[in-house]
PDB file of N, CA, C and O in Angstrom:
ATOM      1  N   UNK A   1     101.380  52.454 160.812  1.00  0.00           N
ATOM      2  CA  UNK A   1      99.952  52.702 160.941  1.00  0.00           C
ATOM      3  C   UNK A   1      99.743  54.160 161.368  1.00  0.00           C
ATOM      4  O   UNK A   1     100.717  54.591 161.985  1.00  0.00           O
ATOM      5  N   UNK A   2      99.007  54.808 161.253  1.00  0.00           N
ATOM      6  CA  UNK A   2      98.554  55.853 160.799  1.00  0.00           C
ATOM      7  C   UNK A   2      97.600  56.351 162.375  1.00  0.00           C
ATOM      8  O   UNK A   2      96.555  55.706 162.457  1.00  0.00           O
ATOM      9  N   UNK A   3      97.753  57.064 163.219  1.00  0.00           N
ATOM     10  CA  UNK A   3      96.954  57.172 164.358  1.00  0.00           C
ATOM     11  C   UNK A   3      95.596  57.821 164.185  1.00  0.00           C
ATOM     12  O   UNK A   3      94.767  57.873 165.093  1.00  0.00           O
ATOM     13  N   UNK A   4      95.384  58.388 162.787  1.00  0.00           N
ATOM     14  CA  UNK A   4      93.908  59.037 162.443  1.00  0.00           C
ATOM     15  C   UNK A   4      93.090  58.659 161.327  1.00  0.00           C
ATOM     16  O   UNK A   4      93.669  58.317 160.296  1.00  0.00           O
ATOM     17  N   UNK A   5      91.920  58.666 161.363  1.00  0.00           N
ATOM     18  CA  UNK A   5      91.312  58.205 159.794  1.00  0.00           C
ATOM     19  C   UNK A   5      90.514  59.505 159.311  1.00  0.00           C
ATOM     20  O   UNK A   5      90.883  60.634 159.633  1.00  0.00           O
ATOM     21  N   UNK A   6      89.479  59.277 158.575  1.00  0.00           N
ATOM     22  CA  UNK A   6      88.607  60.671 157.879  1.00  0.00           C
ATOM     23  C   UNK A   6      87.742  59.510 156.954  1.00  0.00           C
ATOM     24  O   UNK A   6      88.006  59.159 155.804  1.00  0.00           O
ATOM     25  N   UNK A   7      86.929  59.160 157.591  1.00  0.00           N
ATOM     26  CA  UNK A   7      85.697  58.527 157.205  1.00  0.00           C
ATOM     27  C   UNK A   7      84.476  59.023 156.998  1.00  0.00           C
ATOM     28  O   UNK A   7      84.167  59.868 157.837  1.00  0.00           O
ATOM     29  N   UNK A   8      83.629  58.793 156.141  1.00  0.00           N
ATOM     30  CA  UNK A   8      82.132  59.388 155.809  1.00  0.00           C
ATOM     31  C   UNK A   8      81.291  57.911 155.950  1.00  0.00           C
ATOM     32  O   UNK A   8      81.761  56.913 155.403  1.00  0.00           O
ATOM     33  N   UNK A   9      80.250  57.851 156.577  1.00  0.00           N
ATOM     34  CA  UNK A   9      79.412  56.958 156.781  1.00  0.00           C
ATOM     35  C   UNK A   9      78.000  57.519 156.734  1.00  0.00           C
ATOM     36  O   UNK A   9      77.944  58.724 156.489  1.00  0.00           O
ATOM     37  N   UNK A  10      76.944  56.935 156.905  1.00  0.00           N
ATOM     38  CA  UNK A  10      75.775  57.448 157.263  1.00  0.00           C
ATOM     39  C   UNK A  10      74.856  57.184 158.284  1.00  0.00           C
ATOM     40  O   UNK A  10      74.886  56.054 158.773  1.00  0.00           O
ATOM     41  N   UNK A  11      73.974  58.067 158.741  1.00  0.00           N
ATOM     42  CA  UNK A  11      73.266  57.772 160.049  1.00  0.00           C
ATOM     43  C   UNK A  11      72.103  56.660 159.618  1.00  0.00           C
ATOM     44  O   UNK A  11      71.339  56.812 158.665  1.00  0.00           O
ATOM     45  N   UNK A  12      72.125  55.353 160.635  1.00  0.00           N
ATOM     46  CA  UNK A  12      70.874  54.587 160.231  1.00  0.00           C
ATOM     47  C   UNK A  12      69.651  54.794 160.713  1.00  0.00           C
ATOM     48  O   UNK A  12      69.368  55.954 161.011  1.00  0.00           O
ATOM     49  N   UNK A  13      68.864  53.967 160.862  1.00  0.00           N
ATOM     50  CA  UNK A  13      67.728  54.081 161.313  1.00  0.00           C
ATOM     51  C   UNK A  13      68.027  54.141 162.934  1.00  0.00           C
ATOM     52  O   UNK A  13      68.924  53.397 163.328  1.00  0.00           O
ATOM     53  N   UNK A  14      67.648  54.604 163.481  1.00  0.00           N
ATOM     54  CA  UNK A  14      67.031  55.163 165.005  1.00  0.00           C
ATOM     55  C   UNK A  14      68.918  55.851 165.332  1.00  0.00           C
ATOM     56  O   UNK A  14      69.733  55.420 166.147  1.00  0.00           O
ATOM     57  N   UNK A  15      69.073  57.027 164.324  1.00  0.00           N
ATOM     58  CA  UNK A  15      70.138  57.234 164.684  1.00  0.00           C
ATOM     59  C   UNK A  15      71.916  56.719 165.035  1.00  0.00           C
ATOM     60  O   UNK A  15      72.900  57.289 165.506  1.00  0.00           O
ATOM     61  N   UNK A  16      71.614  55.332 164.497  1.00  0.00           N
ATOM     62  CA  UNK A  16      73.122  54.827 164.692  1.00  0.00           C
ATOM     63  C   UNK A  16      73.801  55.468 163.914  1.00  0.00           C
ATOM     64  O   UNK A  16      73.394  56.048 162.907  1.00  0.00           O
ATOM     65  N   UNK A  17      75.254  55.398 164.452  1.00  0.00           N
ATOM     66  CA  UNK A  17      76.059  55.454 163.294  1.00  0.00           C
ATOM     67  C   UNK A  17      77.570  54.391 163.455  1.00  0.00           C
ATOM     68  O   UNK A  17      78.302  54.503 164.438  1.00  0.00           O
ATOM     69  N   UNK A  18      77.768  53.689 162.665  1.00  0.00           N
ATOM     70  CA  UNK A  18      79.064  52.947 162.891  1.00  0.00           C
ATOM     71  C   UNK A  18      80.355  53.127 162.221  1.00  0.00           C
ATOM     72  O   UNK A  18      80.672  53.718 161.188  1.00  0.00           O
ATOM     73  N   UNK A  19      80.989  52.478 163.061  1.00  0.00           N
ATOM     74  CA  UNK A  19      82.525  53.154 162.238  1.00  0.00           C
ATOM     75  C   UNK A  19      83.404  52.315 162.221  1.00  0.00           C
ATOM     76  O   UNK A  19      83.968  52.120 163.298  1.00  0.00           O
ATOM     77  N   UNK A  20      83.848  51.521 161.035  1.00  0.00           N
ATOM     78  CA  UNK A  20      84.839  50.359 161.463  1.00  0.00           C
ATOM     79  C   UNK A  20      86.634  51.068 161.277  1.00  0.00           C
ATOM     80  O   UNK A  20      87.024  52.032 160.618  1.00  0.00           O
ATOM     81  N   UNK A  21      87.146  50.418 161.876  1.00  0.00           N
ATOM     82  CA  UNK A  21      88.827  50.543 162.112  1.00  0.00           C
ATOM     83  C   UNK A  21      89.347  49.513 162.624  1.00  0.00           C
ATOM     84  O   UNK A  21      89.750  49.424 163.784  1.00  0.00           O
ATOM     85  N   UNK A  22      89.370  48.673 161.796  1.00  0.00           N
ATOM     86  CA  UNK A  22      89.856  47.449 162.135  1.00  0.00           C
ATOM     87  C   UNK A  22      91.766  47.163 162.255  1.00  0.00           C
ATOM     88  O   UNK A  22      92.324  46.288 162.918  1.00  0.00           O
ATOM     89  N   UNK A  23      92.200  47.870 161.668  1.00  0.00           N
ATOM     90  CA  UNK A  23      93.813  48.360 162.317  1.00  0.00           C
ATOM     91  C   UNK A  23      94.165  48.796 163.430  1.00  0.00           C
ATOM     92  O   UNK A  23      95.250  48.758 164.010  1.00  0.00           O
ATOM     93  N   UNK A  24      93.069  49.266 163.736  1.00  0.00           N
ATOM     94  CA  UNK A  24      93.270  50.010 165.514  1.00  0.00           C
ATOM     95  C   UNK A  24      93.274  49.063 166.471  1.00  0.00           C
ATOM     96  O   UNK A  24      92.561  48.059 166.444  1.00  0.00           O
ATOM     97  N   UNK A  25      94.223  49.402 167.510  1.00  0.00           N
ATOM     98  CA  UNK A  25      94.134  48.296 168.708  1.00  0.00           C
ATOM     99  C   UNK A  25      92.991  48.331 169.851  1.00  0.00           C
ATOM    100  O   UNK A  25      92.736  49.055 170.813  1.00  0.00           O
ATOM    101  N   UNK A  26      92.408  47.124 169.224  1.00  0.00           N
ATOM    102  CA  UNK A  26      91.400  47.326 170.754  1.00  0.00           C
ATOM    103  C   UNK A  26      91.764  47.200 171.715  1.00  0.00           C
ATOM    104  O   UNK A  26      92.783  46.638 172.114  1.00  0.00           O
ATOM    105  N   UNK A  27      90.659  47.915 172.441  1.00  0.00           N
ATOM    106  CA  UNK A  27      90.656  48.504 174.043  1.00  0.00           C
ATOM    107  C   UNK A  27      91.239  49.882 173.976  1.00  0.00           C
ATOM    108  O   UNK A  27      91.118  50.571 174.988  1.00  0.00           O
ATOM    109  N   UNK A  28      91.993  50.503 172.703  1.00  0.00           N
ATOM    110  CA  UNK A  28      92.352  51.635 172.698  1.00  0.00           C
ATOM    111  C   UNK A  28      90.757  53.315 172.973  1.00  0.00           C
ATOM    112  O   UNK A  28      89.584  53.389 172.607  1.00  0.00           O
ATOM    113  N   UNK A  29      91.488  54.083 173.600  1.00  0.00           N
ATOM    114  CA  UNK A  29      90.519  54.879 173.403  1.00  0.00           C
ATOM    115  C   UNK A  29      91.200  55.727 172.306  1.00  0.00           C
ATOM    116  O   UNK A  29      92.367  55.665 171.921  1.00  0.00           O
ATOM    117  N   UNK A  30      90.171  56.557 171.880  1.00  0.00           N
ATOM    118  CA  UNK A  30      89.931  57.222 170.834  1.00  0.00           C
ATOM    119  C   UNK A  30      88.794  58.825 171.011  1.00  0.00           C
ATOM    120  O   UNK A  30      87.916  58.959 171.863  1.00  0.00           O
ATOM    121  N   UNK A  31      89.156  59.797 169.992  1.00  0.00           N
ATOM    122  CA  UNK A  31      88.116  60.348 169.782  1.00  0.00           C
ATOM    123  C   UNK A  31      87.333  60.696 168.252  1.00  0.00           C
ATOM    124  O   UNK A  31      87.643  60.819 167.067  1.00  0.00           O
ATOM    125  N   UNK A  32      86.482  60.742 168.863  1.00  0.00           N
ATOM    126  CA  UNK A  32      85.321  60.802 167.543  1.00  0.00           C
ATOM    127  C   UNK A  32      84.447  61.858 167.378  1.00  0.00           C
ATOM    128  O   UNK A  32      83.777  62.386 168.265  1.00  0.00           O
ATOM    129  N   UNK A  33      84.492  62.228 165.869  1.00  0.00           N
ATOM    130  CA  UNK A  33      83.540  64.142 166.131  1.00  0.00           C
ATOM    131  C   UNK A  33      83.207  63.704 164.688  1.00  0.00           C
ATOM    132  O   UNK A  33      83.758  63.305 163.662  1.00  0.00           O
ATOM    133  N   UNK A  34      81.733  64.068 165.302  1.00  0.00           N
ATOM    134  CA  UNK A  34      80.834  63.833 164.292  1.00  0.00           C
ATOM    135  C   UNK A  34      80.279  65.177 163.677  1.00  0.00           C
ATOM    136  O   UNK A  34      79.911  66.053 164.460  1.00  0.00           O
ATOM    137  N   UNK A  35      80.205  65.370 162.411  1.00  0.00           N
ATOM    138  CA  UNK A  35      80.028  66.787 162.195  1.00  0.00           C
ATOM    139  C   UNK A  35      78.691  66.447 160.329  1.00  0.00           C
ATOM    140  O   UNK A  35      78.863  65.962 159.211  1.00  0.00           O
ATOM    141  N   UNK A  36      77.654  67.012 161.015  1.00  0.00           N
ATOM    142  CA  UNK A  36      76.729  66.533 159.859  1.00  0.00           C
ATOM    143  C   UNK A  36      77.448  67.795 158.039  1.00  0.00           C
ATOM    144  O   UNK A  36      77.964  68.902 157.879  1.00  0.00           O
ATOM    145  N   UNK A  37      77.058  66.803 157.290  1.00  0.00           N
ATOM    146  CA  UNK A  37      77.605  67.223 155.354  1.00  0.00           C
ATOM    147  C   UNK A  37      76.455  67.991 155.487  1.00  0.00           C
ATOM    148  O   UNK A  37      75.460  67.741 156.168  1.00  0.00           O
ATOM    149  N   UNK A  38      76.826  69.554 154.324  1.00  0.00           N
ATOM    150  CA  UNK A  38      75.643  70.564 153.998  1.00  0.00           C
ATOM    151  C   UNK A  38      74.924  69.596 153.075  1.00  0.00           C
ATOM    152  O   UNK A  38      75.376  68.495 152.762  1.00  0.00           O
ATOM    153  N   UNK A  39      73.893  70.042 152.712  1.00  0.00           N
ATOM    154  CA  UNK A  39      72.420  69.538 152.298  1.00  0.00           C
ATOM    155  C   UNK A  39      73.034  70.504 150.959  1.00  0.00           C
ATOM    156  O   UNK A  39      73.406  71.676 150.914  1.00  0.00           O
ATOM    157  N   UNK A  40      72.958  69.560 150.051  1.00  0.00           N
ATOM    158  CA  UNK A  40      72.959  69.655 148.508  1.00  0.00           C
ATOM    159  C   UNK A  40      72.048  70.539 148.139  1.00  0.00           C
ATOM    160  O   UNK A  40      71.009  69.906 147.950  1.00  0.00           O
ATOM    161  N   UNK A  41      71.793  72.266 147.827  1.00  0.00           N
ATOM    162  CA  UNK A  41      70.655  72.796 147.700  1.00  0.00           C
ATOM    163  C   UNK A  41      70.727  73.542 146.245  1.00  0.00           C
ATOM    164  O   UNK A  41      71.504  74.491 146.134  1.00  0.00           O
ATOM    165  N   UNK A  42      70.084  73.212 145.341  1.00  0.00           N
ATOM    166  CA  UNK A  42      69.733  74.055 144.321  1.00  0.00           C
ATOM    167  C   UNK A  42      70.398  75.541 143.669  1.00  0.00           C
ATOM    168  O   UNK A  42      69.709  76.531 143.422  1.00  0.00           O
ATOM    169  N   UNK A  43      71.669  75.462 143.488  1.00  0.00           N
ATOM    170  CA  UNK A  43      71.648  76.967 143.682  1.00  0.00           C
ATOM    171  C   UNK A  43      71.217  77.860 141.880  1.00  0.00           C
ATOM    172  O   UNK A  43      71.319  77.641 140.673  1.00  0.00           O
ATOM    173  N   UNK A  44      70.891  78.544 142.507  1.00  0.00           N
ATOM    174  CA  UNK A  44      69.989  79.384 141.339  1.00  0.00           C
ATOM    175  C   UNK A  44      70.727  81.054 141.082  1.00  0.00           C
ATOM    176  O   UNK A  44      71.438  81.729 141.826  1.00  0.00           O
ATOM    177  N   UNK A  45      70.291  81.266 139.962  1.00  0.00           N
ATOM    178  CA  UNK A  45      70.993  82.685 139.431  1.00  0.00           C
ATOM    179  C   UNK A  45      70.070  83.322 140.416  1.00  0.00           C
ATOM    180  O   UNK A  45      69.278  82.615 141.038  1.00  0.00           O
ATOM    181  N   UNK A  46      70.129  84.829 140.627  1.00  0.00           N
ATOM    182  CA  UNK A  46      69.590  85.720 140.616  1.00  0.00           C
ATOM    183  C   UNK A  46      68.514  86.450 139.819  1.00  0.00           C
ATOM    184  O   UNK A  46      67.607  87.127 140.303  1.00  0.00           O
ATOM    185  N   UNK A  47      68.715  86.248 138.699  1.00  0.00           N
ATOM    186  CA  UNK A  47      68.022  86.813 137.539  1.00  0.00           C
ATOM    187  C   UNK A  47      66.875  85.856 137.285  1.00  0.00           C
ATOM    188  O   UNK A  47      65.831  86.337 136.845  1.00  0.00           O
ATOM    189  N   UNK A  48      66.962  84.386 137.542  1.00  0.00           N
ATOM    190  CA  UNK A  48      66.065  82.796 137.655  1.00  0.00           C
ATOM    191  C   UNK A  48      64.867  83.753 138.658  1.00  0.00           C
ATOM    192  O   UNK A  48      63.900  84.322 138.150  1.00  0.00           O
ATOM    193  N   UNK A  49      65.179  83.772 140.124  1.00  0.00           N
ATOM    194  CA  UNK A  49      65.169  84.133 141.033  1.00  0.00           C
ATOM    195  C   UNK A  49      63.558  85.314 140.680  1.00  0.00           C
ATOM    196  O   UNK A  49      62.356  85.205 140.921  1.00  0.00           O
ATOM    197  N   UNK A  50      64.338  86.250 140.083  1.00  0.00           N
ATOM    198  CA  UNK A  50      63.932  87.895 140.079  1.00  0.00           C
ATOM    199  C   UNK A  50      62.985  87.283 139.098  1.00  0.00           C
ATOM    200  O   UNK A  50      61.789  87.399 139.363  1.00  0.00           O
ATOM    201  N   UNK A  51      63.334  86.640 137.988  1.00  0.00           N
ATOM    202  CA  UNK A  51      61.997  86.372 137.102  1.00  0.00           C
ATOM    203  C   UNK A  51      60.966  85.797 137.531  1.00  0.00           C
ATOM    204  O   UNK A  51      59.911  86.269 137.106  1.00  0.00           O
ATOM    205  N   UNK A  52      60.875  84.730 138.398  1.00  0.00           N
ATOM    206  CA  UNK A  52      59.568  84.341 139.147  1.00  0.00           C
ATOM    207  C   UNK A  52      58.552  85.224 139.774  1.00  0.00           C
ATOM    208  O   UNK A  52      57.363  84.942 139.917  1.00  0.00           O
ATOM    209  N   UNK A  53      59.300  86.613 140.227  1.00  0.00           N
ATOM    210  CA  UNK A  53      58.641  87.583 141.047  1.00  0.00           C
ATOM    211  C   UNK A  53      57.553  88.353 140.309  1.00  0.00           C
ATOM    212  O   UNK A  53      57.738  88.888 139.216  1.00  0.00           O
ATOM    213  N   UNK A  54      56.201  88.373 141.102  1.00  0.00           N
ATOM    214  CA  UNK A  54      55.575  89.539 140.161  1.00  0.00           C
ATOM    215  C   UNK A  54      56.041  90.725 139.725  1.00  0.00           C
ATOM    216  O   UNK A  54      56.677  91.522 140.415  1.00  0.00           O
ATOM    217  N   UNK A  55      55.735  90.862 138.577  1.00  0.00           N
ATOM    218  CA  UNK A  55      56.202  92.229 137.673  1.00  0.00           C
ATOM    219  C   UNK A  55      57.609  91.320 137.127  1.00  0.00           C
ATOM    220  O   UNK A  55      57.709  91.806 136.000  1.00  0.00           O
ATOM    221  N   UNK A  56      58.685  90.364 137.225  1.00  0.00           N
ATOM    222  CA  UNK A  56      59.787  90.376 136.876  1.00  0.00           C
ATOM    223  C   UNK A  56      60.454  90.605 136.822  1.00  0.00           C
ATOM    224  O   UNK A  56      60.583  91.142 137.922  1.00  0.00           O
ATOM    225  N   UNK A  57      61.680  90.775 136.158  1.00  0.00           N
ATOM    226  CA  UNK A  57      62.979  91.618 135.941  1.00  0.00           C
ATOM    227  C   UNK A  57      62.427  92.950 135.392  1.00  0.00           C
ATOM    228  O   UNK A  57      61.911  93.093 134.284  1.00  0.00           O
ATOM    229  N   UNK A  58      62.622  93.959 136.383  1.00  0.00           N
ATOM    230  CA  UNK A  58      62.070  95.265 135.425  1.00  0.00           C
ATOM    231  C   UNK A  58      63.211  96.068 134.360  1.00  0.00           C
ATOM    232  O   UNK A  58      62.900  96.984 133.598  1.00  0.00           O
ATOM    233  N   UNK A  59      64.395  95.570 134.490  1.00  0.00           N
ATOM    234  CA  UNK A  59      65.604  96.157 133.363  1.00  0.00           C
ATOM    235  C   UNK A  59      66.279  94.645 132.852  1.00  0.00           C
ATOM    236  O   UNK A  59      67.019  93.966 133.564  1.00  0.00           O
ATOM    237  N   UNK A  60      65.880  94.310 131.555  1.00  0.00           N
ATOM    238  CA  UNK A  60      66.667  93.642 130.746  1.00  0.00           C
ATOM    239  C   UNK A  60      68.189  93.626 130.274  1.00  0.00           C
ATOM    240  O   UNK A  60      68.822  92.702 129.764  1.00  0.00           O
ATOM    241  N   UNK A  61      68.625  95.036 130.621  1.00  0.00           N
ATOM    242  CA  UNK A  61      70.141  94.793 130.095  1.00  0.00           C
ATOM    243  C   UNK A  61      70.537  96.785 131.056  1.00  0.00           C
ATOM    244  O   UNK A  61      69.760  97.616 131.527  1.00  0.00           O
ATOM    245  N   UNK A  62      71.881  96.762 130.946  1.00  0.00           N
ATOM    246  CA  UNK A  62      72.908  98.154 131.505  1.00  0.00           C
ATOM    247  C   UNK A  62      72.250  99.089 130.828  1.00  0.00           C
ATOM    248  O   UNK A  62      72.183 100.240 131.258  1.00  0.00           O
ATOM    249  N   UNK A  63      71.733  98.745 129.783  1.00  0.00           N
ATOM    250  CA  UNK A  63      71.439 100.219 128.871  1.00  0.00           C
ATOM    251  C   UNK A  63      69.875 100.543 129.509  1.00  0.00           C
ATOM    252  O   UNK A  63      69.436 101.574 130.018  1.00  0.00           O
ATOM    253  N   UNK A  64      69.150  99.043 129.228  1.00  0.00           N
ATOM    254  CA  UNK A  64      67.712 100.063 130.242  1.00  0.00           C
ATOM    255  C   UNK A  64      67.983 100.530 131.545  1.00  0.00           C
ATOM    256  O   UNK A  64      67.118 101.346 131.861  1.00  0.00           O
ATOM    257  N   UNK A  65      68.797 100.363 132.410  1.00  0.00           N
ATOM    258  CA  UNK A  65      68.801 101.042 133.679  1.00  0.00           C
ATOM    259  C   UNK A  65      69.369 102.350 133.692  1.00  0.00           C
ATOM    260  O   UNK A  65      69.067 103.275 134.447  1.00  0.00           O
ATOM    261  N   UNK A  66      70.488 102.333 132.496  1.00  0.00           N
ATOM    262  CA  UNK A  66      71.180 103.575 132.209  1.00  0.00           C
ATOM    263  C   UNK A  66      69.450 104.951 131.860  1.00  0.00           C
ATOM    264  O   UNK A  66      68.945 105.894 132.469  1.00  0.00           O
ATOM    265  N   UNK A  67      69.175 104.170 130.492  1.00  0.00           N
ATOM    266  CA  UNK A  67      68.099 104.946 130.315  1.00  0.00           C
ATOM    267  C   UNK A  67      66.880 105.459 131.297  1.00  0.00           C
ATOM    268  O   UNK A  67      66.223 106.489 131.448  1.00  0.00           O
ATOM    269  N   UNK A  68      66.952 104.232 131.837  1.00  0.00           N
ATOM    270  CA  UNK A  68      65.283 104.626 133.372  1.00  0.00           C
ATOM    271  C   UNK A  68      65.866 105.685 134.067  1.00  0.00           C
ATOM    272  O   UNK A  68      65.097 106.636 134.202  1.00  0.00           O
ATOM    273  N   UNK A  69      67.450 105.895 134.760  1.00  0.00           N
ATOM    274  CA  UNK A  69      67.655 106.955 135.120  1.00  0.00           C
ATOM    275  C   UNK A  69      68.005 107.972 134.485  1.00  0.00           C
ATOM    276  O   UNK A  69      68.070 109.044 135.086  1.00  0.00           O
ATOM    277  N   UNK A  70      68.224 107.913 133.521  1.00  0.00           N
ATOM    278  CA  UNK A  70      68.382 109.522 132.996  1.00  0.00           C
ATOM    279  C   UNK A  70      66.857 110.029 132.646  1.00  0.00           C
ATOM    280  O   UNK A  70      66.657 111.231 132.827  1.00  0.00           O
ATOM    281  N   UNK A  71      65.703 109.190 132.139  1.00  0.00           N
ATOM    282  CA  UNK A  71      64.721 109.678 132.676  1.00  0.00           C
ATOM    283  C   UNK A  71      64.488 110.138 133.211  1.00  0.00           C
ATOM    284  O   UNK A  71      64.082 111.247 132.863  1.00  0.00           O
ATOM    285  N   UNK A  72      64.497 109.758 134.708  1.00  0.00           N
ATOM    286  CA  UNK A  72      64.313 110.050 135.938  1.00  0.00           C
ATOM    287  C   UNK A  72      64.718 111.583 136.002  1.00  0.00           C
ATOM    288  O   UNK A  72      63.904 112.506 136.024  1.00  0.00           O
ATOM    289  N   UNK A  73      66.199 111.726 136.032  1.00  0.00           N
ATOM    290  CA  UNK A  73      67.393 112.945 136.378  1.00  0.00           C
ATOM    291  C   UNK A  73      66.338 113.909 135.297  1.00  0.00           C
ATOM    292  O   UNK A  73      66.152 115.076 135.640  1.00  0.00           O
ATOM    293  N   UNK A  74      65.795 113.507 134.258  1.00  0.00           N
ATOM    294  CA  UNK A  74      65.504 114.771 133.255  1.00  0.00           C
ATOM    295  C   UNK A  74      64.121 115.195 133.915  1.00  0.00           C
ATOM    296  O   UNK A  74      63.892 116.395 134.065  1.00  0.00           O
ATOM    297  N   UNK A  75      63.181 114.225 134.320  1.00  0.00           N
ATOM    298  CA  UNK A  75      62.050 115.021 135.439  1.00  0.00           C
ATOM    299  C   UNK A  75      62.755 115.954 136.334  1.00  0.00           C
ATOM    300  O   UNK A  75      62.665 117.145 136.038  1.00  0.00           O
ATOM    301  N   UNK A  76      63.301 115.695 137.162  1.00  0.00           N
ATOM    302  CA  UNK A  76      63.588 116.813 138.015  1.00  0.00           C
ATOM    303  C   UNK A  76      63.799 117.715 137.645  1.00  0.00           C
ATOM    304  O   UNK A  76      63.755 118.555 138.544  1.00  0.00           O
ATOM    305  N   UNK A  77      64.086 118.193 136.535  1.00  0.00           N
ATOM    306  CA  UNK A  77      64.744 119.504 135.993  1.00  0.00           C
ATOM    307  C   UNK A  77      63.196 120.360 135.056  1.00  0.00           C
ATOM    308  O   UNK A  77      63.199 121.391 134.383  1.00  0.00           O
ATOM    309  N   UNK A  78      61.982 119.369 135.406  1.00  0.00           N
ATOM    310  CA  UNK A  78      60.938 119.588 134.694  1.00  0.00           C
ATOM    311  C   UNK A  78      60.468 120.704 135.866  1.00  0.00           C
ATOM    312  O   UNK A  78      59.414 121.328 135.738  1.00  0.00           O
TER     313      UNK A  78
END
């Protein structure tokens, strides 16, 4: 028998939570650490993200950003 387990259960109503181990000898003590699972969240591109924003994605691809700055670099020299 095995002196540890790794169980997932869930919290009930008004906070219980139970845990069976029915191999274990009662009256034994034990310890128990309860550690809450991350929350399943949506994950989303960046670009998803940036498109919702007013105005949007303002560069569609490497080449418009390439181009917006060399724009840019050629004002200064105006």
């Amino acid at each position: 028998m095995s002196n540890s387990r790794k169980l997932r259960t869930k919290v009930q109503q008004g906070g219980r939570i139970e845990v069976c181990a029915p191999d274990f000898p009662v009256g034994q003590d034990v310890d128990v650490t309860i550690q809450l699972q991350p929350i399943d969240i949506e994950r989303r591109s960046v670009l998803d993200i940036l498109a919702e924003c007013p105005g949007g994605v303002l560069f569609k691809s490497a080449e418009d950003v390439d181009s917006y700055f060399r724009a840019e670099r050629d004002s200064w020299d105006r």
